[in-house]
ROFINU-336981 format. One record per residue: x negated, z negated, y negated of N, C-alpha, C in turn. Coordinates in steps of 0.1 Angstrom, whole numbers, plus 2048, in hexadecimal, padded with zeros to 3 digits. Example, Ala and Ser with C-alpha at 12.3 -4.5 7.8 and 13.67 -1.06 7.14 Angstrom:
// ROFINU-336981
 n_px n_pz n_py ca_px ca_pz ca_py c_px c_pz c_py
  77C  7B2  839   785   7B2   82D  77C  7B2  821
  780  7B9  816   777   7B9   80B  77F  7B1  800
This chain:
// ROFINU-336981
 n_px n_pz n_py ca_px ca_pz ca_py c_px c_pz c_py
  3C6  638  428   3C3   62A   425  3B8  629  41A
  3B7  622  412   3AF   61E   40B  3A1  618  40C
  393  61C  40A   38B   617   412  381  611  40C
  389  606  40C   383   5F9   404  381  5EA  406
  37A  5E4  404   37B   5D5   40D  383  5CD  406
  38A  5C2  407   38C   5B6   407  384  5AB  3FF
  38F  5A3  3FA   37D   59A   3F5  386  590  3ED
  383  584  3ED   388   574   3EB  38D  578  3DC
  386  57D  3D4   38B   581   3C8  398  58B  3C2
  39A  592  3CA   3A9   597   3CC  3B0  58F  3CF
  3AF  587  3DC   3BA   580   3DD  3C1  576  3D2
  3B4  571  3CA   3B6   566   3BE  3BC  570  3B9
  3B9  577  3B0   3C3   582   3A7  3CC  583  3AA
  3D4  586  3B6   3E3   587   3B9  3E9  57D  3BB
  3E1  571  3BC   3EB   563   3BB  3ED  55E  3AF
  3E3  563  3A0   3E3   560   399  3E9  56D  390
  3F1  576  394   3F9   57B   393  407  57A  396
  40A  575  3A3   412   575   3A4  41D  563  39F
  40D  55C  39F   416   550   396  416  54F  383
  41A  55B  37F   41B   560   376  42C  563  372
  434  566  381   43E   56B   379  448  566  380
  454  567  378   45B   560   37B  462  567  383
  46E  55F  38D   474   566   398  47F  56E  395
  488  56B  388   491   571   385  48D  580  37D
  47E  580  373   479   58C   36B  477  597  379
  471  592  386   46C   59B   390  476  5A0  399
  481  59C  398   489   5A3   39E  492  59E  3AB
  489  58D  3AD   48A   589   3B9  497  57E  3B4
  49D  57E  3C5   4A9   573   3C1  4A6  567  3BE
  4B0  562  3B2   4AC   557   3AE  4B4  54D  3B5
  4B3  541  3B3   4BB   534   3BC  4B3  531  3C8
  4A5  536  3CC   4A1   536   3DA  49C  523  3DC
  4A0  51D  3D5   49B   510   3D5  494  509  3D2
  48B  4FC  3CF   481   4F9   3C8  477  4FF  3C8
  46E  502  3BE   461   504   3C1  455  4FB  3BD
  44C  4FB  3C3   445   4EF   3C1  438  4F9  3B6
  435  507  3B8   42B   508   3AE  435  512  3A8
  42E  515  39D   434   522   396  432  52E  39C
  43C  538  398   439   548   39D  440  54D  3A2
  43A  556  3AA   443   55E   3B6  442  555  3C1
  444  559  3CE   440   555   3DA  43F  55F  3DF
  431  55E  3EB   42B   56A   3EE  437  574  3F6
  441  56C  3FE   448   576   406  455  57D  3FB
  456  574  3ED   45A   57D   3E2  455  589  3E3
  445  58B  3DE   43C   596   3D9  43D  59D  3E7
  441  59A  3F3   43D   5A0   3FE  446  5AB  3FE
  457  5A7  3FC   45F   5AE   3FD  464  5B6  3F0
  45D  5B1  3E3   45D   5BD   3D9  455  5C7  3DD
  44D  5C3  3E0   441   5CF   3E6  444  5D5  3F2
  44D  5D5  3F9   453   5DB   400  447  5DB  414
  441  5CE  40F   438   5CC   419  441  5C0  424
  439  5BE  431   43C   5B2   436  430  5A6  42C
  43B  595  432   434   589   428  428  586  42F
  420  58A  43C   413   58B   446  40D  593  43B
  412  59F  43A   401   5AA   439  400  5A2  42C
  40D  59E  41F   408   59A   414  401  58D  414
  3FF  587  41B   3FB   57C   41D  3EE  57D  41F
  3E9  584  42A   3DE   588   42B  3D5  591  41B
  3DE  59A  414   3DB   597   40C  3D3  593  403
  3DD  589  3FE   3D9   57A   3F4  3CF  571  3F9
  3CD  575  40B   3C2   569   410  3B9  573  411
  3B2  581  40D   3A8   586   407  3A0  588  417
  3A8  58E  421   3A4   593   42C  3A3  59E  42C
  398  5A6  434   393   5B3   438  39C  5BD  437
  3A6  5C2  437   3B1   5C9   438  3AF  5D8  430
  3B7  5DE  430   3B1   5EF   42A  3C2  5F3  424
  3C6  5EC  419   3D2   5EF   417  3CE  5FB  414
  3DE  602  413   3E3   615   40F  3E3  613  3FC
  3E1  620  3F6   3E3   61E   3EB  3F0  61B  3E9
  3F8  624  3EF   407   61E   3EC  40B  610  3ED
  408  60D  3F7   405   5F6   3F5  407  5F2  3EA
  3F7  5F9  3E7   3F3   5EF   3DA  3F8  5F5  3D0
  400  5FF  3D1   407   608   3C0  416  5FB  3C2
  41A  5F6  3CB   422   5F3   3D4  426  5E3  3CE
  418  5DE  3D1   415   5CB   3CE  412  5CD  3BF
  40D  5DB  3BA   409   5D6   3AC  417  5DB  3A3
  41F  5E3  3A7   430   5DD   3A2  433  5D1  3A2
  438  5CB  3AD   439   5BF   3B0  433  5B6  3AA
  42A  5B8  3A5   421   5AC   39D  424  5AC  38D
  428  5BB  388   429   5BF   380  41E  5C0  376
  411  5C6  380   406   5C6   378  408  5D5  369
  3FD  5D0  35F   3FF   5DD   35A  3F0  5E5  35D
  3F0  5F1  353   3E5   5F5   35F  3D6  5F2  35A
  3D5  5EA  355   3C5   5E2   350  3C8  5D8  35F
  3CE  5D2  364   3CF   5CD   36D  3CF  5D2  376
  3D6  5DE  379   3D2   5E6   386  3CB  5EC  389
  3C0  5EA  381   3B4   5F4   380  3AB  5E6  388
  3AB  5DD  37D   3A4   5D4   381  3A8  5CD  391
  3B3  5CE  396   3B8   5CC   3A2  3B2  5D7  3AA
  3AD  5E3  3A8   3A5   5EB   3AD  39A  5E7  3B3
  395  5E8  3A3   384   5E1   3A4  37C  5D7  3AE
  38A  5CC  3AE   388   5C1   3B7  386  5C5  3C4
  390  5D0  3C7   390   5D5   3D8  384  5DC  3D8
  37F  5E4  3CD   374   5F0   3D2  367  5E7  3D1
  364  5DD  3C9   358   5DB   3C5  352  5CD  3C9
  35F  5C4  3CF   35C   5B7   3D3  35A  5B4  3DF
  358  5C2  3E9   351   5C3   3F4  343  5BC  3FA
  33E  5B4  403   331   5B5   402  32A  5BD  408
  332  5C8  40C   32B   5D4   40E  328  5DB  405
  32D  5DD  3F7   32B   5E5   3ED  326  5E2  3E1
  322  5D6  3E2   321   5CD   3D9  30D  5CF  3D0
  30B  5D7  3C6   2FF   5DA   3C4  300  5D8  3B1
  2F1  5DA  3B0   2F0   5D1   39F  2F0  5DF  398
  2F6  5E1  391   2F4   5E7   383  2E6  5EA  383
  2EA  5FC  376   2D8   5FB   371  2D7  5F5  366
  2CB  5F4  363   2C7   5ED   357  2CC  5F3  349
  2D3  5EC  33E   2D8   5F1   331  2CE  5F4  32B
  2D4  602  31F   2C7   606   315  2D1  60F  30E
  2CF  614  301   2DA   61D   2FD  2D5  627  2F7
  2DC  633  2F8   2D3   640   2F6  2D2  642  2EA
  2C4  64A  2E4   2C3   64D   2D7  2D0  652  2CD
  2D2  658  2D7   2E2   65F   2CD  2E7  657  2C9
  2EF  64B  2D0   2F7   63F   2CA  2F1  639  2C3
  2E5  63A  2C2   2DB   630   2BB  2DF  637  2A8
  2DE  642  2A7   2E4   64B   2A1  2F1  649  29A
  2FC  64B  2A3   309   648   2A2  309  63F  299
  304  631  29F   305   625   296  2FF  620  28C
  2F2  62D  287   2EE   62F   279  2F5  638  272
  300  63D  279   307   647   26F  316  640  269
  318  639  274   324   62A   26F  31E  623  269
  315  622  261   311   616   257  315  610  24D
  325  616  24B   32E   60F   241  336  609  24E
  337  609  256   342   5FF   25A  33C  5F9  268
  33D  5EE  26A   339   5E5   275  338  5ED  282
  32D  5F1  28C   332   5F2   297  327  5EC  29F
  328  5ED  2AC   323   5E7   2B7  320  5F4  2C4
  317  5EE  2CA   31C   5F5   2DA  315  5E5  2E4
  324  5EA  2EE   320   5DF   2F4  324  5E7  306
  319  5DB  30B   31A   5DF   31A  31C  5D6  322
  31A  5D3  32F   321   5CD   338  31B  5C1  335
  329  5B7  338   32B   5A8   333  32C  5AA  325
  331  5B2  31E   32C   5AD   310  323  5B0  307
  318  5B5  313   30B   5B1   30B  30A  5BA  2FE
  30B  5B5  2EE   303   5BD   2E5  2FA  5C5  2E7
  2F8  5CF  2E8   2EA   5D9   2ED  2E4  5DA  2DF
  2EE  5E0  2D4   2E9   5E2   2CA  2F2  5E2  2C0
  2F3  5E2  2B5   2F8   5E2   2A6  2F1  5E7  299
  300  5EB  295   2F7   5EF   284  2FD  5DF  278
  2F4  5E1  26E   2F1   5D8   265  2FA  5CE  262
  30B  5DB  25F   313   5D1   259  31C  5CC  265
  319  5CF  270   321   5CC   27E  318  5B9  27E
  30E  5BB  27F   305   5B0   27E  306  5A4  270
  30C  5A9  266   30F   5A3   25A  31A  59D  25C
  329  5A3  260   333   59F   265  332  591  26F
  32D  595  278   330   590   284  323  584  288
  317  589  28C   30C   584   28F  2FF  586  291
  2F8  586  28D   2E7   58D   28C  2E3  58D  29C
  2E7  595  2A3   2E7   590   2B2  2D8  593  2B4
  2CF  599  2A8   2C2   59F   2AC  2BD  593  2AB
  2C1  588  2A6   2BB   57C   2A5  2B9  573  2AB
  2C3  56F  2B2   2C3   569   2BF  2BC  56C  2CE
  2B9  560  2D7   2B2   563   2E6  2BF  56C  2E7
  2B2  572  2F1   2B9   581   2FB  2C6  57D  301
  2C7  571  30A   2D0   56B   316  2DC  56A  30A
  2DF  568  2FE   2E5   564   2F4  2EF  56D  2E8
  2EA  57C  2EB   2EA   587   2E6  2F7  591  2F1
  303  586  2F1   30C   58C   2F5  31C  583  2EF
  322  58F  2EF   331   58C   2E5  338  584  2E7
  33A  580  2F4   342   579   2FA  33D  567  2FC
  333  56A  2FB   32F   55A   2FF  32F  558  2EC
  328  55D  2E2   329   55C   2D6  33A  557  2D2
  340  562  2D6   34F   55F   2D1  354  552  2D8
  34E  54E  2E3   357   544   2EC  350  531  2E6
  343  533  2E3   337   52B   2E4  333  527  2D4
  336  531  2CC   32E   530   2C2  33B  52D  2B7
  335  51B  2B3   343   518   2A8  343  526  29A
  33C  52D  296   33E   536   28B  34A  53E  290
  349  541  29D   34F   54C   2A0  35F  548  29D
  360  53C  2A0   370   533   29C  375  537  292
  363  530  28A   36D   534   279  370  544  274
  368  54B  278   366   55B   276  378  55C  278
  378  55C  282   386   562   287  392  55E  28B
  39D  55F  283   3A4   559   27A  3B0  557  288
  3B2  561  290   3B3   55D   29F  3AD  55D  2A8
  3A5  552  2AD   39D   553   2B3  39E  54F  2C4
  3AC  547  2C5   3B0   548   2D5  3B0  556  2D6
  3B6  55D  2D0   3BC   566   2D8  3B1  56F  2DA
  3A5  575  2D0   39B   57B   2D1  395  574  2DD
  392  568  2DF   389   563   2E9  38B  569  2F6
  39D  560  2F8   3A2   566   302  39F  576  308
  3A0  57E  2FE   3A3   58E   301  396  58F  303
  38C  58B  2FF   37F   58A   308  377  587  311
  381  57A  315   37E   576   323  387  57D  32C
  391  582  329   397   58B   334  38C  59E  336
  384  5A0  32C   37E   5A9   32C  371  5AB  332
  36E  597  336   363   59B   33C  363  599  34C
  372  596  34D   377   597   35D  376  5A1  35F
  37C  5AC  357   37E   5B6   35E  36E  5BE  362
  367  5B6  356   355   5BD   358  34E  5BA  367
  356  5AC  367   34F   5A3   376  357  5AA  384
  363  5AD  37E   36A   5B9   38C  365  5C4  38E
  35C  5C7  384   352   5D8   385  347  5D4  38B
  343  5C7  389   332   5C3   38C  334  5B4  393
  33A  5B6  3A3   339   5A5   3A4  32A  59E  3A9
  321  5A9  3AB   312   5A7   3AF  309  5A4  3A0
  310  5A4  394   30A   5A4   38A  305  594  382
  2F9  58E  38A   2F6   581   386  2F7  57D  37B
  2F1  58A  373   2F2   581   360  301  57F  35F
  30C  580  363   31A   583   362  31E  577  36C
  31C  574  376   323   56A   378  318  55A  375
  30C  55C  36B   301   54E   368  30E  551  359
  314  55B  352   317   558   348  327  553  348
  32F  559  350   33E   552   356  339  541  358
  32F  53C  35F   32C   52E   360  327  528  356
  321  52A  34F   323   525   341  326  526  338
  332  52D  334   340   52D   330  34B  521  333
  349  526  341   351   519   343  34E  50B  347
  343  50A  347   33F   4FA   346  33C  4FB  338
  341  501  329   33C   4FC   31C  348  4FF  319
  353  503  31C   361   505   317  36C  506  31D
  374  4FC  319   37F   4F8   321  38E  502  321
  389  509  315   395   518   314  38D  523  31F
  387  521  320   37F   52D   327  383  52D  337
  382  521  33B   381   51F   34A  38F  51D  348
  399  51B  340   3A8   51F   343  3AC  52A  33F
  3A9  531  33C   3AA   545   33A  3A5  54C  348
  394  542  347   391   54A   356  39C  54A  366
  3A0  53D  362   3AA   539   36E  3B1  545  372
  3B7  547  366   3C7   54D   363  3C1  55F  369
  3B5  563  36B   3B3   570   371  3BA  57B  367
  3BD  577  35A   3BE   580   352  3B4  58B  34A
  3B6  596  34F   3B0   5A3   348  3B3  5A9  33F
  3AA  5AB  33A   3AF   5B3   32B  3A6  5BD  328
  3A9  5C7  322   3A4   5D1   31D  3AA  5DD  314
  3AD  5D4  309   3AF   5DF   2FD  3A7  5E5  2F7
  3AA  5F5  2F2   39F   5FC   2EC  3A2  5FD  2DF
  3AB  5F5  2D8   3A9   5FA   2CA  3B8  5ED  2C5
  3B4  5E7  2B8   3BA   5DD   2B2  3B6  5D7  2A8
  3C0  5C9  2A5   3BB   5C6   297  3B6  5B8  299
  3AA  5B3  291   3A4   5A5   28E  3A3  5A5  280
  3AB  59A  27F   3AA   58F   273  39B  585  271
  39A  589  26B   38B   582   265  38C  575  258
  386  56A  255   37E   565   24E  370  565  24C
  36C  56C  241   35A   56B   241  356  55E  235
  34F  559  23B   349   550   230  345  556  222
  340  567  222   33B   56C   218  344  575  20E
  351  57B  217   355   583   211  368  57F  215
  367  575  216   373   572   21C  37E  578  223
  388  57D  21F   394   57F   232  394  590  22F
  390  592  239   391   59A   242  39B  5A2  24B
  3A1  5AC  24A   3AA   5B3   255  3AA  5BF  25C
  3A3  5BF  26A   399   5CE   26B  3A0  5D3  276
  3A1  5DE  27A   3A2   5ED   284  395  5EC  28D
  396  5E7  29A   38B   5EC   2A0  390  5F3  2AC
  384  5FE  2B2   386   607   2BC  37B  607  2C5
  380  60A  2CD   374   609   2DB  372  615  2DF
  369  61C  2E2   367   629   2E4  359  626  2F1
  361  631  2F8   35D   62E   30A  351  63D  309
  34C  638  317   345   64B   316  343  64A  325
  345  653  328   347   65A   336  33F  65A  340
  330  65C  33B   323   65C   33D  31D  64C  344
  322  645  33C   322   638   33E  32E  62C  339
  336  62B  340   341   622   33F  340  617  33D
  333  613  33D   32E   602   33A  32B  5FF  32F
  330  60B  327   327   608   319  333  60C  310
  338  603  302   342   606   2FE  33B  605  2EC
  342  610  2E7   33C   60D   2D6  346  60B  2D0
  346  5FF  2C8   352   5F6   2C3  34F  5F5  2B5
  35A  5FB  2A9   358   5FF   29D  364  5FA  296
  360  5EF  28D   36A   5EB   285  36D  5F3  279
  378  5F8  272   37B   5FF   267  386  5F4  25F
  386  5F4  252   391   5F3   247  39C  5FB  240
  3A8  5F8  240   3B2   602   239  3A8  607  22F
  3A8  617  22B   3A0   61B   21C  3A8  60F  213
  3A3  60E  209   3A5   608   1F9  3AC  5FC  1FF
  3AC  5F4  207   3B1   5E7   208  3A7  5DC  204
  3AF  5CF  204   39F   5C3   201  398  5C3  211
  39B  5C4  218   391   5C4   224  386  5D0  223
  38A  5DB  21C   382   5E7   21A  37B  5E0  210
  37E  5DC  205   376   5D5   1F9  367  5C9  201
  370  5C5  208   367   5B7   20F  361  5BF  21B
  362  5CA  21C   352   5CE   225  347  5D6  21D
  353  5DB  215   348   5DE   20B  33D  5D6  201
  344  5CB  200   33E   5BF   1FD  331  5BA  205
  335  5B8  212   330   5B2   21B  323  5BC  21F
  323  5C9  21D   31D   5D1   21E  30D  5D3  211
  30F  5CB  205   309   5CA   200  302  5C3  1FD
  303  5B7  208   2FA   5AC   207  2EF  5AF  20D
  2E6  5A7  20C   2DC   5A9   215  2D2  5B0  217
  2CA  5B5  21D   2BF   5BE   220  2CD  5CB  21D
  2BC  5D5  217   2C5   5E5   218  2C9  5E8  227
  2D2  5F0  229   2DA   5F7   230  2C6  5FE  237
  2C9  5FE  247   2BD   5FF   252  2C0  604  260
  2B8  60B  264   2BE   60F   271  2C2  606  27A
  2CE  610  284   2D7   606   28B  2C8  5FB  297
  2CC  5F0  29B   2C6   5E2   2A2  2C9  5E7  2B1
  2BE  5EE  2BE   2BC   5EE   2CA  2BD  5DD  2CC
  2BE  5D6  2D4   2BD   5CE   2DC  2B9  5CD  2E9
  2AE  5C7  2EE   2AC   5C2   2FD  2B3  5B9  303
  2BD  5BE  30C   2C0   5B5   316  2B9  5AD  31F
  2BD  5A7  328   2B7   59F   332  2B5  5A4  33D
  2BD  5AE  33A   2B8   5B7   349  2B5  5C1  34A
  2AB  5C1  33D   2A5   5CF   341  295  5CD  33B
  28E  5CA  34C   281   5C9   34C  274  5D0  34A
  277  5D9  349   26E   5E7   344  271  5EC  336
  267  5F2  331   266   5FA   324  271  601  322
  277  606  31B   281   60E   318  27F  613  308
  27C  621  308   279   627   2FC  282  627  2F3
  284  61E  2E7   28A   620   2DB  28E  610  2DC
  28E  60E  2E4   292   5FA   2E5  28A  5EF  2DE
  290  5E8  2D4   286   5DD   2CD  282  5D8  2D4
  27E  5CC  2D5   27B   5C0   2E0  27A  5B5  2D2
  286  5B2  2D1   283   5A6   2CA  283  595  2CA
């Protein structure tokens, strides 16, 4: 058995999974009669899953229960999650405990990366940590995108910027869809950390300032791609078409370094190159202070 708790937030996931799909794509007979909401119905998902319509019920109503892995390899067929989803359908069982339920340490990033992202200083990068937060940046990452060294601390994160801040609209040339793939990214951050206050004061004002937001949050969509393309508009160097990658580290999973590149010899290569010459000379990469980290931390600005 699996030894993990239950928790109201799983249940929402699987219902908002399972009113995702349609009854004929899952496998289930079609013709069963009106339905009044969209979806499956749970005793559908019961019997894809090869469960009785009780335990799955129980379930979806986010009771104490200790399903088997096989179950849940079982319901997350049936649901047809992919596996950014069943990871995060994980998370929810292991972490949304209130037995297990504890805060994060405090963010800081190590000299080395600090490094790293003075040695990318031709091409935009970032490292970012849980929720989002910008920890730090080099110059032209900050040129691109947003001087996050400039901004209050509380303010100095990607997602509320991308969701909140009209620039970010015009910046990017698709910007539902970026937004979106952000706000499913920081579900999956709030499935790792559901004891994490700055994370759920920032999910609430999101969605009382945006009306896409609190309909993406609904939908319990997660996302987590590590590597793709954004289309840009810059006010300075105009459109833009970039390669970015996410690069994880082992050590610390919370922390992701996110590096935009351009085809060699294309105009997007021209226009960072461009973009690269504005402004103050080229400087070491930008620490950031978070909010939640109350103590000194050697090599951290405090700006």
């Amino acid at each position: 058995m699996v030894g993990m708790g239950q928790s109201a937030e799983f249940g929402k996931f699987l219902k908002a999974m399972r009113s995702r799909l349609n009854p004929e794509d899952a496998g289930a007979l079609p013709g069963s009669g009106t339905r009044r909401v969209p979806g499956l119905r749970r005793e559908e998902v019961a019997l894809l899953a090869g469960v009785s319509t009780d335990y799955y019920v129980r379930l979806e109503q986010g009771r104490n229960i200790r399903p088997s892995r096989a179950v849940l390899d079982s319901v997350s067929r049936a649901l047809r999650l992919d596996s950014g989803e069943h990871a995060h359908m994980m998370d929810l069982l292991e972490n949304c405990s209130a037995a297990t339920r504890t805060a994060g340490p405090p963010q800081g990033v190590r000299p080395a990366l600090r490094l790293l992202l003075e040695a990318a200083g031709d091409v935009p990068a970032m490292v970012l940590g849980r929720r989002t937060d910008v920890l730090a940046g080099n110059r032209l990452a900050f040129l691109l995108f947003e001087d996050f060294s400039g901004l209050p601390a509380p303010e100095r994160n990607l997602t509320r910027w991308l969701i909140l801040d009209p620039r970010a609209r015009e910046l990017f040339r698709d910007w539902k869809t970026v937004a979106e793939e952000a706000t499913g990214a920081l579900r999956v951050d709030v499935g790792r950390h559901p004891n994490d206050a700055q994370a759920n004061q920032l999910v609430g004002e999101l969605a009382v300032h945006s009306e896409h937001f609190r309909q993406w949050w609904a939908g319990h969509k997660v996302a987590a791609r590590s590597s793709g393309v954004v289309r840009l508009h810059h006010a300075a160097v105009g459109d833009l078409e970039l390669n970015f990658e996410h690069l994880t580290f082992p050590d610390d999973p919370d922390q992701v370094l996110r590096v935009y590149s351009a085809k060699p010899g294309s105009p997007s290569a021209d226009a960072l190159a461009l973009l690269g010459s504005l402004g103050a000379e080229p400087g070491a990469a930008t620490d950031l202070v978070q909010p939640d980290i109350a103590e000194d931390r050697p090599g951290i600005l405090d700006r």
